[in-house]
Phi, psi and omega in degrees: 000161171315133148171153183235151190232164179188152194223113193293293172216161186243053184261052156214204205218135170210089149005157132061348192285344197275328197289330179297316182309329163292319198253336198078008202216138151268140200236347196190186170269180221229096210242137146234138175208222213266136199301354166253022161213044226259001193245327154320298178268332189301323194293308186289339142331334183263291176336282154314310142322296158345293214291286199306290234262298196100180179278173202284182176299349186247297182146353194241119172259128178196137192202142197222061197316174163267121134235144161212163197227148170230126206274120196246045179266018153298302186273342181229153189274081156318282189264059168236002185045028148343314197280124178237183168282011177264340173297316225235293176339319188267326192313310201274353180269332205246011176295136155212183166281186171104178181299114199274101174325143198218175189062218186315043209196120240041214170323334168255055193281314180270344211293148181230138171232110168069042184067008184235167179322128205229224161106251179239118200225132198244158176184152156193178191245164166251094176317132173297148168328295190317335178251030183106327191075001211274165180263129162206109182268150166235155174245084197274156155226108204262141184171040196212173166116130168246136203298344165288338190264002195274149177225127220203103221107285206141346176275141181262083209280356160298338195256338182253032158213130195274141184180138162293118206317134147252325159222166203274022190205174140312100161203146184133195202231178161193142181227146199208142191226108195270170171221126155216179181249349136351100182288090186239156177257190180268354169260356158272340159318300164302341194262344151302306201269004156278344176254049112324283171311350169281317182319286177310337149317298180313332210259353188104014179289141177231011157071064164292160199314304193285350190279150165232134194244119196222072197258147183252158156205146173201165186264140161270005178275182201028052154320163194037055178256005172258018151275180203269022166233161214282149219230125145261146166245149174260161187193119165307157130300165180275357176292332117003309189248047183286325175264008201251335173289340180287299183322333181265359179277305187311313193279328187279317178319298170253031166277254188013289190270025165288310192288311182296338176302305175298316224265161193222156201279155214210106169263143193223197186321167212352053155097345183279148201224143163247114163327143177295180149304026261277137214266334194294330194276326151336320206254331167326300194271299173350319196277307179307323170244036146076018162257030178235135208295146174280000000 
């Protein structure tokens, strides 16, 4: 299928991203986990595919996965290699539809956002009739970021909770995966996983030096348009996608806090513990700058 990629700032890793950038096409799935074990699961993707697909009708296997990583060795013993390929076997065996689990869980299992518990947060929009009707989800694995700059509403609600510091800068990831059924091509693709960054702007990231904000997006609509026969396609115009750049401002803005809401405070290696969000002091300070819905 269609997709384009983009990178905010590149202190991380996303498998396989030059070729989408080359070919214009995602080819398989879309895998994350923890920055020391991104050569684990990238290697057991080809496998699995082995196992499902087999080499082509010629005899040739060649697979250039997606993976990307956000580094959680604050709570977990990173380079202890946990993550095995029976890990990435069960993700992929056991994917289904339906609501997507947040918070503490796969790859954001360990993950800190904005000094507070962080990991996986989903959100999307439903386009009016008028635009289509089309659909756009995003998907965050969250873990960058300082608790003074989070902002939530538009309240700066990092600056109104006292919790003990985990790190003194901006440093950590976000890795962000839009989906839509939209008919876009890749370079309107790319141009979608670049307003990734006004969301997370909206949430305060301002995309420090140690982060690597690393995004993806691709369409379902026109399958199988990367076989090796000639293709008709459908295509919005760009005049055409003024709502689907809102929606992706919007869904990313809140995947971010969906993932802080969901995550539960988490203790891991030498002792170290990060706190959840605490949802009372949340709806307090909302309340205090006049942003919480009656």
């Amino acid at each position: 299928m269609f997709a384009g990629w983009f990178t905010e700032n590149g202190n991380g890793e996303m498998t396989g991203a030059t070729w989408v950038e080359e070919s214009g096409f995602l080819e398989g799935p879309v895998m994350i986990t923890n920055t020391h074990s991104v050569g684990t699961v990238r290697d057991a993707v080809i496998a699995w595919r082995l196992k499902h697909g087999g080499p082509d009708k010629n005899g040739y296997s060649w697979s250039l996965p997606v993976v990307a990583e956000t580094w959680d060795g604050y709570l977990n013993d990173v380079n202890g290699f946990h993550v095995k390929p029976e890990d990435a076997f069960a993700a992929l065996d056991n994917a289904h539809g339906g609501p997507v689990e947040e918070g503490n869980v796969g790859g954001g299992t360990g993950m800190v956002c904005n000094e507070f518990k962080g990991g996986i947060g989903t959100a999307s929009r439903v386009l009016d009739a008028k635009y289509g009707g089309y659909s756009v989800g995003v998907l965050v694995q969250c873990n960058y970021g300082q608790r003074d700059q989070l902002r939530i509403a538009g309240a700066p609600v990092g600056r109104e909770i006292s919790a003990p510091k985990v790190w003194g800068d901006d440093v950590g990831s976000i890795i962000v995966v839009v989906a839509t059924d939209a008919p876009l091509v890749a370079t309107q693709l790319k141009r979608v996983a670049k307003r990734v960054t006004l969301g997370l702007a909206r949430d305060g990231s301002y995309s420090g030096n140690g982060s690597g904000d690393i995004f993806i997006a691709f369409s379902t609509a026109n399958p199988g348009v990367a076989s090796s026969q000639m293709r008709q396609i459908t295509m919005l115009s760009n005049e055409q996608m003024n709502p689907i750049f809102l929606a992706t401002v919007q869904a990313t803005e809140e995947a971010v806090i969906n993932a802080l809401i969901a995550a539960k405070t988490m203790s891991g290696v030498e002792g170290h513990t990060v706190m959840a969000l605490p949802h009372d002091r949340i709806r307090e300070i909302l309340r205090k700058y006049n942003h919480l819905a009656k």
